[in-house]
C-alpha positions as CSV (number, residue, x, y, z in Angstrom):
1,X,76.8,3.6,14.2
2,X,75.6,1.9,17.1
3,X,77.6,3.7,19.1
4,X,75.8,7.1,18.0
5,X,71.7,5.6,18.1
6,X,72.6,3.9,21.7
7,X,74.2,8.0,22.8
8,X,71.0,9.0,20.9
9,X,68.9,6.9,22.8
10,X,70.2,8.3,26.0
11,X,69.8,11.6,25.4
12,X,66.5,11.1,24.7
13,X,66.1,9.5,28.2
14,X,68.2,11.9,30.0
15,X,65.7,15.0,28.3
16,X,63.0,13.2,29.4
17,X,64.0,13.2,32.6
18,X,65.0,16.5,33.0
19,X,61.4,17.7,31.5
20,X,59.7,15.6,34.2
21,X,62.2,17.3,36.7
22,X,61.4,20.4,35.5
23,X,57.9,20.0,35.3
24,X,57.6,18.9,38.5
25,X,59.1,21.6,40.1
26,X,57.2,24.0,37.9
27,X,55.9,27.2,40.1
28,X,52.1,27.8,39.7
29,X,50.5,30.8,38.2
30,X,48.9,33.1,40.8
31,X,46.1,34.6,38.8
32,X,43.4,37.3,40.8
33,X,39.7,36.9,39.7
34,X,38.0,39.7,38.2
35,X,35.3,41.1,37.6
36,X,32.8,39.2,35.0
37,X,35.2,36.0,35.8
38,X,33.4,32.4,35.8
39,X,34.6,28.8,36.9
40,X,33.4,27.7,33.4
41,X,35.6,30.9,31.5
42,X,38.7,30.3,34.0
43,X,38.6,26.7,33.0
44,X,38.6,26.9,29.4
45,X,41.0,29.7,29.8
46,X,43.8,28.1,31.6
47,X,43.2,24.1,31.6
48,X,41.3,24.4,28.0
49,X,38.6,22.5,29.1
50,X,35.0,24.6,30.0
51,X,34.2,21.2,31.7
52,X,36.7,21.2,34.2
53,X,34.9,23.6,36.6
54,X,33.2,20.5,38.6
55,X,36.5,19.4,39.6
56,X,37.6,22.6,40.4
57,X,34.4,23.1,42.6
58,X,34.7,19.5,43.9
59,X,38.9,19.9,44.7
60,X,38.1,23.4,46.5
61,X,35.0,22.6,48.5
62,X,35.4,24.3,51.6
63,X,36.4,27.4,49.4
64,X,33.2,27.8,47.2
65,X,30.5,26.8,49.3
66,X,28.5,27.7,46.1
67,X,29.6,27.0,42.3
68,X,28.1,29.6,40.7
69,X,30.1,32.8,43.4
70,X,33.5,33.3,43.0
71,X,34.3,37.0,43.9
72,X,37.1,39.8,42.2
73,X,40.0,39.5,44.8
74,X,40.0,35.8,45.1
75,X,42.8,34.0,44.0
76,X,44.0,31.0,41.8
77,X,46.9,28.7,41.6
78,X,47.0,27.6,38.2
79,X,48.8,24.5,37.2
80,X,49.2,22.9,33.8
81,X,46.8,20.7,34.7
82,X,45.2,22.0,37.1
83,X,43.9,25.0,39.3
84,X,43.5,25.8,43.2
85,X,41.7,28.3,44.9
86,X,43.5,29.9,47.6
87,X,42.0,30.6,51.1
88,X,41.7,34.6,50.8
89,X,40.8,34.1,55.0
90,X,43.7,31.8,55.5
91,X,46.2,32.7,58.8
92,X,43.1,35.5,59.4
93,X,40.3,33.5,60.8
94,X,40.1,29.9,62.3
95,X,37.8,28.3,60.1
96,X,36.1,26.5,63.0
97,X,34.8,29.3,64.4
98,X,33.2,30.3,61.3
99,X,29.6,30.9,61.1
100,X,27.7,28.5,59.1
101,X,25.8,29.2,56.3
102,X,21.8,27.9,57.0
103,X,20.5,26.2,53.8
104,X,18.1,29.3,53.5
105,X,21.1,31.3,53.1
106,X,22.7,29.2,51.0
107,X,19.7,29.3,48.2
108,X,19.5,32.8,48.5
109,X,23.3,33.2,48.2
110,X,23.3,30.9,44.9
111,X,20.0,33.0,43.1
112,X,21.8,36.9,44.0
113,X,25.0,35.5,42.3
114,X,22.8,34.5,39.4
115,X,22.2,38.4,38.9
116,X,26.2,39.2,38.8
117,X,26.5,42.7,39.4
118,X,23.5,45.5,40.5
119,X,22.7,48.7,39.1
120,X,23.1,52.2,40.7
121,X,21.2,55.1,39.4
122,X,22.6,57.8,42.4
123,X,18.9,58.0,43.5
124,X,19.5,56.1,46.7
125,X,20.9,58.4,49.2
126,X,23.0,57.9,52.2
127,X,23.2,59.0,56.2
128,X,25.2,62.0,56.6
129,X,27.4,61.1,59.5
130,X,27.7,63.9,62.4
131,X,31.2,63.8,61.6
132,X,30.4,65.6,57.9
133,X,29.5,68.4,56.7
134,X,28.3,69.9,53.5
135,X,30.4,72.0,50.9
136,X,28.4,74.5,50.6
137,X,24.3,75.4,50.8
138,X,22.0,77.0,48.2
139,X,21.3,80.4,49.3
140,X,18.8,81.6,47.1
141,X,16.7,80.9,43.6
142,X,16.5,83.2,40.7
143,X,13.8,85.8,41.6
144,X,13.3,83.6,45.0
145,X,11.0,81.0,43.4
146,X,10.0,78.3,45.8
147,X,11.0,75.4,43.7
148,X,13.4,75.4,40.7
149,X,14.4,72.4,37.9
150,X,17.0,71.7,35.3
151,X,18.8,75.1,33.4
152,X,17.4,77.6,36.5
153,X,19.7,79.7,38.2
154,X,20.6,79.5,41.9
155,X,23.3,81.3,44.2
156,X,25.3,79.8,46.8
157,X,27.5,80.2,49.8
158,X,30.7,78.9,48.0
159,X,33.1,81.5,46.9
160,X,36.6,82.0,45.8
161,X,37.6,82.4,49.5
162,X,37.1,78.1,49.2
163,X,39.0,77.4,46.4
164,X,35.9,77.1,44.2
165,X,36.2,78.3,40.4
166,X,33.7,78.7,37.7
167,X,33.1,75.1,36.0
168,X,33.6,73.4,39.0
169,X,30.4,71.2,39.8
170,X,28.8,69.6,43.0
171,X,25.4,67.5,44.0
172,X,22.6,68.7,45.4
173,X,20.9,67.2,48.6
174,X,17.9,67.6,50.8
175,X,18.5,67.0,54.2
176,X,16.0,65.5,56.3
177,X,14.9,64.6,59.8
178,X,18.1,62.6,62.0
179,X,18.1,58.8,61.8
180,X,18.5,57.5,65.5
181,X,19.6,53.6,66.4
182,X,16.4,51.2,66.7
183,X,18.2,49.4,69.5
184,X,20.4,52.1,71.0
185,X,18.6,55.2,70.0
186,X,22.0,57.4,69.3
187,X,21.7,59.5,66.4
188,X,23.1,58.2,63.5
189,X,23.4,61.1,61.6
190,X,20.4,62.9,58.9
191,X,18.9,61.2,56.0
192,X,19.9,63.2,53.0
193,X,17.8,62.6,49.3
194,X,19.4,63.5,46.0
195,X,17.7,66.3,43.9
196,X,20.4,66.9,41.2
197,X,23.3,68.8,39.7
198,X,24.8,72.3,39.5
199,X,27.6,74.0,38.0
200,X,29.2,77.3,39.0
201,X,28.9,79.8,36.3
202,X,30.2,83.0,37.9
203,X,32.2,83.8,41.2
204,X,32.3,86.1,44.0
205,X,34.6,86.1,47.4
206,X,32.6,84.4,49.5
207,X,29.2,83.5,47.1
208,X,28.7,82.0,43.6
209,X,26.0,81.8,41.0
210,X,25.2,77.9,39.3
211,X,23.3,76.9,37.1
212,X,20.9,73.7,37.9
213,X,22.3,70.7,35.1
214,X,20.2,68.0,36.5
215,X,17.1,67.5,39.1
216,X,15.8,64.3,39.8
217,X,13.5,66.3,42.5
218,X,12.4,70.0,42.8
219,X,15.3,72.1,44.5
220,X,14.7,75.0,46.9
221,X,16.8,77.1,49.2
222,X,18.8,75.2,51.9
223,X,19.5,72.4,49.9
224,X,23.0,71.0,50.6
225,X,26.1,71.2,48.1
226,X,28.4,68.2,47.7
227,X,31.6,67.9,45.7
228,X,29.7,66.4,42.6
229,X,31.1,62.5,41.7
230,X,29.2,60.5,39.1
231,X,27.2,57.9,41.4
232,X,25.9,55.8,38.5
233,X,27.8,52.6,38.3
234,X,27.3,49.0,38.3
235,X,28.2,47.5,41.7
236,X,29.4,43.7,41.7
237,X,29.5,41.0,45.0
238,X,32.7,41.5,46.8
239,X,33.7,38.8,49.0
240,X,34.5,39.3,53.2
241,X,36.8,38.0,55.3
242,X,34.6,39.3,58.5
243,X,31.5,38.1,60.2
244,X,29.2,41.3,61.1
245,X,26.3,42.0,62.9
246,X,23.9,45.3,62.3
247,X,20.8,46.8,61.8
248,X,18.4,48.6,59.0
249,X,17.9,51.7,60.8
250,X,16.5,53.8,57.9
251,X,14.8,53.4,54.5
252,X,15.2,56.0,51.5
253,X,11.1,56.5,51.4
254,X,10.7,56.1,55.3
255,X,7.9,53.5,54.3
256,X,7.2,50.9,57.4
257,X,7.1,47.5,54.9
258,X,10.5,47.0,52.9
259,X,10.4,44.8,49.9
260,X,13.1,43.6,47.4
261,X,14.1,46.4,45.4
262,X,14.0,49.1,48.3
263,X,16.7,51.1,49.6
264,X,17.5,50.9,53.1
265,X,20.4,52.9,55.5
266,X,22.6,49.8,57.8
267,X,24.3,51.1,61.2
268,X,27.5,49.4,59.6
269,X,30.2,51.1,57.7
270,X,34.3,51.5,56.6
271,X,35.1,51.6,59.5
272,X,33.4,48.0,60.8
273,X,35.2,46.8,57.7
274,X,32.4,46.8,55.5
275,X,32.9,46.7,51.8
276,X,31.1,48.3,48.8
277,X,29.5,44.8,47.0
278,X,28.8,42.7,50.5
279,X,26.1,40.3,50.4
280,X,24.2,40.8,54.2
281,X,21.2,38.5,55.2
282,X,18.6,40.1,56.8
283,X,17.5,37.7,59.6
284,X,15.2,37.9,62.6
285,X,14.7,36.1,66.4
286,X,11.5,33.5,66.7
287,X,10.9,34.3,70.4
288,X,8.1,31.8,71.4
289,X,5.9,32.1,74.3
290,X,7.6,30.9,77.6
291,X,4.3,30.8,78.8
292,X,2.9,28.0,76.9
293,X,6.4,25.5,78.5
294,X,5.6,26.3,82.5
295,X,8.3,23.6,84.0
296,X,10.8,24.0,80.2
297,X,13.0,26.7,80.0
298,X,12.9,27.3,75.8
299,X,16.6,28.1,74.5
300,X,17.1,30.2,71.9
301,X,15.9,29.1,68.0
302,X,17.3,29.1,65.1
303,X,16.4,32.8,63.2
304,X,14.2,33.2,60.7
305,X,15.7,34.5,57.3
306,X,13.7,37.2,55.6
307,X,16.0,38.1,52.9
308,X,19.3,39.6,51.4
309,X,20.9,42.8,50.8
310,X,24.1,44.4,48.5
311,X,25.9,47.4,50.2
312,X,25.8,50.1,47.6
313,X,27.3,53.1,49.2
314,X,30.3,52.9,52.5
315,X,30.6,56.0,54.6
316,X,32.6,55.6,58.0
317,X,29.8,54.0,60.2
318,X,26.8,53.9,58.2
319,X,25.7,52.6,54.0
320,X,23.6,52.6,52.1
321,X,22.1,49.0,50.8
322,X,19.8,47.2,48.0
323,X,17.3,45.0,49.3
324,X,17.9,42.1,46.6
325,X,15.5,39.2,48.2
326,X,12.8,39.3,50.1
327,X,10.7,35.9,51.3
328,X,8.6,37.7,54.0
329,X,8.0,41.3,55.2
330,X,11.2,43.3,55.9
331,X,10.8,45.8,59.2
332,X,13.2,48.7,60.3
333,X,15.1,47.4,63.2
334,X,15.6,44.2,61.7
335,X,19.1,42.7,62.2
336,X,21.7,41.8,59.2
337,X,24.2,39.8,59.2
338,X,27.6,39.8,57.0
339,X,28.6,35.9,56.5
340,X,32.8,35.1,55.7
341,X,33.2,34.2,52.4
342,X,34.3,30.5,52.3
């Protein structure tokens, strides 16, 4: 008998053993946030505690500057007890040279995260790049009205000879006057505005007749056709692994003032490795007058912050961008800048 409770006994310690073996060498869980994710949801989700997120923050400080922005892509090393957010820049980017973050950037960082993702109705627009070129052009209006609206019919330049069939359906743009560089003057490419919808109804070889399915604007002849995509979507922060440097060079309404909740056109694009849900600050240089320090050279000052913007739209040098914070007036010209994500 006691020969069987003392082999009992050390089975019990040898299991024991081999459970704190095993869970010692456990692998972590890799787990990639997504959209809509929270420190206080990932918490409860994989430590069962929504209170743990503090030490989370606290254990990853130089990895969330900010408690409140954690971006899709990111990701976590989950433990049974506890959780660790990798370095998406690790290996990419000496985090000594990074940039940092003023305080003013900071705050506005923390109250655009507040918002979680941004609407986009396909009213905003973009720069057509020299590089592009329409799919086609209205050619003509029924009986050559001036101006027509939803259910009218129009005609085109896009035939069977293009692969175009009845059914098929594409955007409709007004092109307007070219956008140049506020610091280099190059041309950018044109400003082109959204005006609606169409869908070929009948075909020819080289021509077509639509019908109009949506206008947001009136339509005319020599509005451009685009391969229609569905443009209204929600658009959430994406983190960056870059540090950039541009410029607004264009606004959607061309007005001189820009405020939060205007559309403006940045001289940055896919191929500057720009990403669709970047947070840019909008900043500015406070030049003083030399004049007033005769015998003091004055070095250069710390900018002044005006604000924050969301990409929107990407083409290959260009977007299109939400002004989402404004503390003073917003002028085109003024520089943006694209912070790494910590």
């Amino acid at each position: 008998m006691k020969r069987i409770l003392f082999a009992v006994v050390l089975l019990s310690i040898v299991s024991a053993g081999f459970q704190a073996v095993f869970a010692q060498s456990d692998e972590p869980t890799i787990y990639v946030i997504k959209k809509g994710d929270t420190l206080w949801g990932l918490s409860d989700r994989f430590v069962k505690d929504p209170h743990y997120w503090p030490d989370l923050w606290a254990r990853n400080p130089q990895r969330i500057t900010n408690p409140h922005l954690i971006f899709p892509g990111q990701k976590l090393r989950v433990y049974p007890d506890r959780i660790v957010l990798e370095d998406a820049a690790k290996g990419k980017q000496d985090q000594a040279g990074a940039v940092a973050e003023t305080k003013e950037m900071k705050a506005i960082a923390e109250e655009v995260a507040q918002e979680k993702s941004f609407p986009v109705n396909g009213g905003e627009g973009f720069l057509l790049e020299n590089h592009l070129r329409p799919a086609g052009v209205i050619v003509s209006t029924y009986q050559n009205r001036q101006m027509v609206g939803k259910d009218e019919i129009v005609y085109t330049d896009i035939g069977r000879v293009h692969g175009a069939k009845a059914g098929d359906r594409f955007s409709i743009f007004r092109k307007m006057d070219a956008v140049s560089h506020p610091v280099t003057s190059s041309i950018l490419g044109y400003k082109v505005v959204p005006l609606g919808a169409l869908q070929l109804s009948e075909m020819e070889e080289t021509t077509s007749r639509g019908i109009i399915t949506n206008s947001f604007l009136e339509i005319g002849a020599g509005a451009y056709l685009m391969p229609y995509r569905d443009r209204k979507r929600e658009v959430y922060l994406q983190a960056s692994e870059l540090e950039l440097t541009g410029y607004i060079v264009e606004t959607l309404t061309g007005k001189i003032t820009i405020a939060a909740g205007d559309i403006v056109y940045l001289d940055l694009g896919r191929a500057q490795g720009l990403k669709t849900g970047n947070l840019l600050y909008i900043v500015r240089d406070v030049v003083p007058e030399q004049k007033l320090f005769d015998f003091t050279p004055i070095g250069k000052l710390p900018d002044e912050v005006l604000g924050a913007l969301v990409v929107v739209e990407i083409g290959q040098n260009t977007s299109t961008a939400l002004v989402v914070k404004s503390i003073d007036a917003i002028y085109r010209g003024d520089r943006v800048e694209l912070k790494r994500s910590k």
